[in-house]
C-alpha positions as a LaTeX table, in Angstrom:
\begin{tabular}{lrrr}
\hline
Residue & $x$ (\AA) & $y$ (\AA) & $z$ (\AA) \\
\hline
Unk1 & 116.14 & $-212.56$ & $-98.00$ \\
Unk2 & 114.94 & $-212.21$ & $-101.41$ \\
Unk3 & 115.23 & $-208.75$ & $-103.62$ \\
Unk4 & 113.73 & $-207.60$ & $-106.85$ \\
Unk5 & 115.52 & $-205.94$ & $-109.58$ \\
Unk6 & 116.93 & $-202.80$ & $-108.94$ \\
Unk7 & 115.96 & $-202.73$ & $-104.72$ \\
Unk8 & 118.48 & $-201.74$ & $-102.85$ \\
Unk9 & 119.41 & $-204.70$ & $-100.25$ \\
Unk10 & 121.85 & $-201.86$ & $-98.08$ \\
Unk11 & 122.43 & $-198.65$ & $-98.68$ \\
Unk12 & 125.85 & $-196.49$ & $-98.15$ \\
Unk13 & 126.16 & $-194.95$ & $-94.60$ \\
Unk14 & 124.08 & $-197.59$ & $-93.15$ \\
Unk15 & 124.63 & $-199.46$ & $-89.67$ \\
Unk16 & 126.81 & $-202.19$ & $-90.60$ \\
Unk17 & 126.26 & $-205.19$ & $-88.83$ \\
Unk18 & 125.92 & $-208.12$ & $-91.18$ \\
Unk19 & 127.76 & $-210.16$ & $-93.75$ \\
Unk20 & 126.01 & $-211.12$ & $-96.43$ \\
Unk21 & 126.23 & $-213.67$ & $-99.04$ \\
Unk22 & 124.75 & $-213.98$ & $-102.71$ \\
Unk23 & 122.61 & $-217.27$ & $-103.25$ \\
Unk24 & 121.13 & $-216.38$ & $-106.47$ \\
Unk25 & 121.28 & $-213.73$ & $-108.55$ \\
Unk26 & 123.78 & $-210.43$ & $-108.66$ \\
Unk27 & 124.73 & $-207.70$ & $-107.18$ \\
Unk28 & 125.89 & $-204.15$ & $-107.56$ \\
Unk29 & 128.36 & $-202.55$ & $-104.93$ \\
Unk30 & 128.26 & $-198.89$ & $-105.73$ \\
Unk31 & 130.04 & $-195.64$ & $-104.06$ \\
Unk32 & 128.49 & $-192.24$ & $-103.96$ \\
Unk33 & 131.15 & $-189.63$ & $-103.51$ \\
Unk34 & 130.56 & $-186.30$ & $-101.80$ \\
Unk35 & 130.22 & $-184.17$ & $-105.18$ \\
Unk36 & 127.31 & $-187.13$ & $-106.29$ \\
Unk37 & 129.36 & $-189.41$ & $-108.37$ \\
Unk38 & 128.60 & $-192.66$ & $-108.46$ \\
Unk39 & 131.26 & $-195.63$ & $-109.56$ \\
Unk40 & 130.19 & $-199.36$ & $-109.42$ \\
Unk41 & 132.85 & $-201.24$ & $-107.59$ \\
Unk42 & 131.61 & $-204.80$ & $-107.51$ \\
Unk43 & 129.20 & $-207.03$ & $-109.34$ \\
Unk44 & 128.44 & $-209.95$ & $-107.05$ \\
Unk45 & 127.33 & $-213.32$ & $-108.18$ \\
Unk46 & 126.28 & $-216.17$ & $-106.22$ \\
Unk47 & 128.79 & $-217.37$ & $-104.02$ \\
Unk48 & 130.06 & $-214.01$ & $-103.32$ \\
Unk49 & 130.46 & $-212.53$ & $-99.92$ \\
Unk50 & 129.67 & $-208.44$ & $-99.23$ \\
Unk51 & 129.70 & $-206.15$ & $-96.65$ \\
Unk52 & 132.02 & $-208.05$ & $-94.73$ \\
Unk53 & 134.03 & $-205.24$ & $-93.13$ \\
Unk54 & 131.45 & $-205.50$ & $-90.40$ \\
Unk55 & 133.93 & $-208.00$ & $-89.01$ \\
Unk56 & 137.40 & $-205.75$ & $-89.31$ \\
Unk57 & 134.95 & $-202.95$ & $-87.34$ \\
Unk58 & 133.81 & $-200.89$ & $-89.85$ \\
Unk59 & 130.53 & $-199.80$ & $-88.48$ \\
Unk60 & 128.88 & $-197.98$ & $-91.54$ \\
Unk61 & 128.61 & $-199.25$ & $-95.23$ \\
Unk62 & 130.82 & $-198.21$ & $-97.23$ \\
Unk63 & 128.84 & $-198.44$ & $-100.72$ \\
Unk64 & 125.76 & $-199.50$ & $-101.46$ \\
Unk65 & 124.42 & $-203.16$ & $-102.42$ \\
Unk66 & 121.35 & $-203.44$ & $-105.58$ \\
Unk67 & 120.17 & $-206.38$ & $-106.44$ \\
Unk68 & 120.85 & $-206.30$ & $-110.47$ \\
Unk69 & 118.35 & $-208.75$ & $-111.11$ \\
Unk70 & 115.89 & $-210.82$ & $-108.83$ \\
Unk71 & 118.56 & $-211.46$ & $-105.83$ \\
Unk72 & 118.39 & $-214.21$ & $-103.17$ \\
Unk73 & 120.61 & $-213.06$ & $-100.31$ \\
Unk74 & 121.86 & $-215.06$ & $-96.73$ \\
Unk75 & 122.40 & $-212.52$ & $-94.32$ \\
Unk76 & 124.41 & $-213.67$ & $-91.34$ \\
Unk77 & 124.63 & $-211.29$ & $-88.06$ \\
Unk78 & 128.19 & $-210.18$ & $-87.25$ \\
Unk79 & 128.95 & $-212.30$ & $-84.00$ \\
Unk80 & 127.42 & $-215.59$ & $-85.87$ \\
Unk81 & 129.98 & $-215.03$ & $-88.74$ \\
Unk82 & 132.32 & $-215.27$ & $-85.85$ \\
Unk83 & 131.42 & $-218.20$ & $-84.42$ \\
Unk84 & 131.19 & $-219.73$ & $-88.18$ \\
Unk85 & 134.25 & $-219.13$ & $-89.36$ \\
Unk86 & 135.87 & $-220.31$ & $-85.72$ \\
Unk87 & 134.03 & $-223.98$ & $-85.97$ \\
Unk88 & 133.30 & $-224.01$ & $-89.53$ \\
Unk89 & 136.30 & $-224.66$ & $-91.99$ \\
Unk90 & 134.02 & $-225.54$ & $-94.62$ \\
Unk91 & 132.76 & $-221.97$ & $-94.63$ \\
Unk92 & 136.35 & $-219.98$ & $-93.66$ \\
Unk93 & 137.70 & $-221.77$ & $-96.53$ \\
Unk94 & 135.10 & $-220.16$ & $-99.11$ \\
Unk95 & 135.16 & $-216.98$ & $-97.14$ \\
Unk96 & 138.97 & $-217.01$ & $-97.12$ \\
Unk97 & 138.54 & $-217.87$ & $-100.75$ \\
Unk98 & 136.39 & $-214.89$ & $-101.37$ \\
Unk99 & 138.22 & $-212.25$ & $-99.40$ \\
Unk100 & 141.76 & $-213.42$ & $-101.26$ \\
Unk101 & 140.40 & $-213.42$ & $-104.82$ \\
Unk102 & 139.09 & $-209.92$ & $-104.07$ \\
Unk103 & 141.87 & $-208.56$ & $-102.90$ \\
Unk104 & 143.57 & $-210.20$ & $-106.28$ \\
Unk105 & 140.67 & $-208.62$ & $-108.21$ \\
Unk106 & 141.24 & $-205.24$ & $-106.86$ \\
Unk107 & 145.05 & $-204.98$ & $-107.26$ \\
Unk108 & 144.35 & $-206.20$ & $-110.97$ \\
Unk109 & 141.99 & $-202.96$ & $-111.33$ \\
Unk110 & 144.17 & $-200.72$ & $-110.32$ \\
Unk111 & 146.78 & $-202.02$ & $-112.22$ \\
Unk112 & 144.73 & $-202.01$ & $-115.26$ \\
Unk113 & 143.14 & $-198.48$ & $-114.62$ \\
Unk114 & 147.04 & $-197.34$ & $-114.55$ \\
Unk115 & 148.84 & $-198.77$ & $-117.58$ \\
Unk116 & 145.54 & $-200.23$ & $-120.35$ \\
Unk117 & 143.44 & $-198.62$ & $-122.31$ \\
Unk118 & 139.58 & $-198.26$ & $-121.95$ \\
Unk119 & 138.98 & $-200.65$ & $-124.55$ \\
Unk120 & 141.33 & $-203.30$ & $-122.57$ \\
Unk121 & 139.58 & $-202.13$ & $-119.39$ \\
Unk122 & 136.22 & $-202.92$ & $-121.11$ \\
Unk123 & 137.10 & $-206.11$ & $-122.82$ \\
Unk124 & 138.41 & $-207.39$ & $-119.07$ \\
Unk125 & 135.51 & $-206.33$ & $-117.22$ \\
Unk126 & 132.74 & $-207.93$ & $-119.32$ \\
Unk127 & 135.01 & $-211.13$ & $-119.34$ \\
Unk128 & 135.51 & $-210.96$ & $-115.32$ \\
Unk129 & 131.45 & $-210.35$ & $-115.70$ \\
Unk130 & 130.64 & $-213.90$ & $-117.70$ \\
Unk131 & 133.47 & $-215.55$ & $-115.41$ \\
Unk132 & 135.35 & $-216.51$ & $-118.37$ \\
Unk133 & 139.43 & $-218.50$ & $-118.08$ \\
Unk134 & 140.18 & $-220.77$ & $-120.71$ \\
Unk135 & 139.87 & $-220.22$ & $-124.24$ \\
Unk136 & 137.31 & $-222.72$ & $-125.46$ \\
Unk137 & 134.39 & $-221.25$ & $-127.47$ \\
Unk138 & 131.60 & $-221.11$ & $-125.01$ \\
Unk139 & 129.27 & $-218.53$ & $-124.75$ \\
Unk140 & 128.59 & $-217.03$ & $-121.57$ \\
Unk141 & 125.62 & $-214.75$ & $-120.88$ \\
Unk142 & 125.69 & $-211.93$ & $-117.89$ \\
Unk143 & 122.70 & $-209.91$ & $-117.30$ \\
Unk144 & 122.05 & $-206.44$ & $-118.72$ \\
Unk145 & 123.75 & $-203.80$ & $-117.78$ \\
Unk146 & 123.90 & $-200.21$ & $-118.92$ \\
Unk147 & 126.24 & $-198.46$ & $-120.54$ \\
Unk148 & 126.54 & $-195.84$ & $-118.11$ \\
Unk149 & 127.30 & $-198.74$ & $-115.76$ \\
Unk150 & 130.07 & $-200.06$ & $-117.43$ \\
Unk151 & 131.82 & $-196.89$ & $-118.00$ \\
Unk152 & 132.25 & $-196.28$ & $-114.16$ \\
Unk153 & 133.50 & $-199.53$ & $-113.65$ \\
Unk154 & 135.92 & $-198.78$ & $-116.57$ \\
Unk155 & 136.97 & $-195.17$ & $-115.72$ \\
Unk156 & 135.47 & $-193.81$ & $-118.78$ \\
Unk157 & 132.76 & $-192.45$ & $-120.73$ \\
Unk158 & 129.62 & $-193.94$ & $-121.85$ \\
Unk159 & 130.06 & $-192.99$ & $-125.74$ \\
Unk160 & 134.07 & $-194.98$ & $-125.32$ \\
Unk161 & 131.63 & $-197.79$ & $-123.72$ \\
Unk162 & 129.14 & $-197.98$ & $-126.73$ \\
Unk163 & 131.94 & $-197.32$ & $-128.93$ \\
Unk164 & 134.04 & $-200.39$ & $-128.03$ \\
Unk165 & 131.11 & $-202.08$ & $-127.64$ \\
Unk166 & 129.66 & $-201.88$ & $-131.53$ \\
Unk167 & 133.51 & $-203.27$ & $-132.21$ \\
Unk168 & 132.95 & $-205.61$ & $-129.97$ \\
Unk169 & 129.89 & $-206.95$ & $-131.65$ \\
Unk170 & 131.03 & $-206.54$ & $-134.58$ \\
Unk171 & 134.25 & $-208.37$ & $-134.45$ \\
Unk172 & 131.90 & $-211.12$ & $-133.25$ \\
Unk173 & 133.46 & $-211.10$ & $-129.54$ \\
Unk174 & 130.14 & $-210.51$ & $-127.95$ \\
Unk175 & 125.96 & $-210.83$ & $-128.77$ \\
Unk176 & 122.65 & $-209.04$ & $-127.52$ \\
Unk177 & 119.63 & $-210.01$ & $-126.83$ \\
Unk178 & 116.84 & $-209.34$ & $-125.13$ \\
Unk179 & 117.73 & $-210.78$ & $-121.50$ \\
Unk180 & 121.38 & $-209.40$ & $-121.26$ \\
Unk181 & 124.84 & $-209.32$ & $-123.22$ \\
Unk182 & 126.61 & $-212.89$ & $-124.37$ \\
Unk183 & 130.29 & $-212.78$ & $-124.12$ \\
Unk184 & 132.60 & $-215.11$ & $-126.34$ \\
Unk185 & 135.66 & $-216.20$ & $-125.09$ \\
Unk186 & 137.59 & $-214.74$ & $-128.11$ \\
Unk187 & 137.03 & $-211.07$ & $-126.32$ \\
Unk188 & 140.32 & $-212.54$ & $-124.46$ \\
Unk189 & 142.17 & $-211.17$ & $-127.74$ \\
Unk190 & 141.55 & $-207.39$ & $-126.86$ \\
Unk191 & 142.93 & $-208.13$ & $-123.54$ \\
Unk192 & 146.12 & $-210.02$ & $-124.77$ \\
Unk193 & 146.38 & $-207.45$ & $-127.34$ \\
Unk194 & 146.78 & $-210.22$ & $-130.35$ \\
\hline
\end{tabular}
């Protein structure tokens, strides 16, 4: 299924009865609480496995899935992700893959929203964004994103966001240009604290 920027692929609340899979382009995973705030809890990039709690029996979404930019999406009905995974180990190895390093990826949040700064918080999330794990000077683009965006998936405010964010580019860690936000592996620094 393909999706254009900004159309929502699922929406929170929903009937829940397919795992999906990103094929090209990203996604947003977004929760709406019941006063109307809204924090972004994933961005998805190809490879990457959503609304998978369809197979634990969750029968509603539980957030909402964008497509950040033009989005190419398998969707795979509940009972055939069964059968997959059962006679498949090519595919419940990346799936096991997925689900593990997510689990990782939210313990690491949580530990980060409770003892590091916003400007750690920030610095992590744009290099978990661009993928980035060695410390070789590659530049990495990811695609735009706002700055209200990346302050809920900080915990903070937008003006912190564009705050750290002028450092940021003017420290030379990251670049803008028209098509999104280039991220230099030297941002590590903020997050080792050197």
């Amino acid at each position: 299924m393909s999706y254009a920027r900004s159309e929502v692929i699922f929406a929170q609340g929903e009937v829940a009865a397919t795992v999906l899979c990103v094929q090209s382009g990203s996604v947003r995973l977004s929760v709406l609480s019941s006063t109307g705030k809204e924090a972004v809890v994933a961005l998805l990039g190809p490879g990457d496995f959503f609304g998978e709690g369809c197979l634990a029996g969750q029968r509603t979404r539980m957030s909402t899935a964008t497509a950040i930019t033009a989005t190419k999406v398998l969707a795979i009905d509940q009972q055939e992700m069964f059968r997959l995974l059962r006679e498949r180990p090519d595919v419940s190895g990346q799936f096991l893959t997925h689900v593990l390093t997510r689990k990782i990826r939210v313990e690491e949040d949580l530990v980060d929203q409770l003892t590091n700064s916003s400007e750690k918080r920030l610095a992590r999330t744009l290099l978990r964004l661009a993928r980035q794990a060695t410390d070789d000077a590659a530049l990495t683009p990811i695609p735009k994103l706002s700055q209200e965006v990346l302050a809920e998936m900080v915990g903070t405010t937008r003006s912190r966001v564009n705050l750290f964010m002028n450092k940021f580019r003017r420290l030379g860690f990251i670049s803008y240009d028209g098509d999104g936000i280039t991220i230099r592996r030297s941002l590590l620094t903020v997050v080792r604290g050197d």
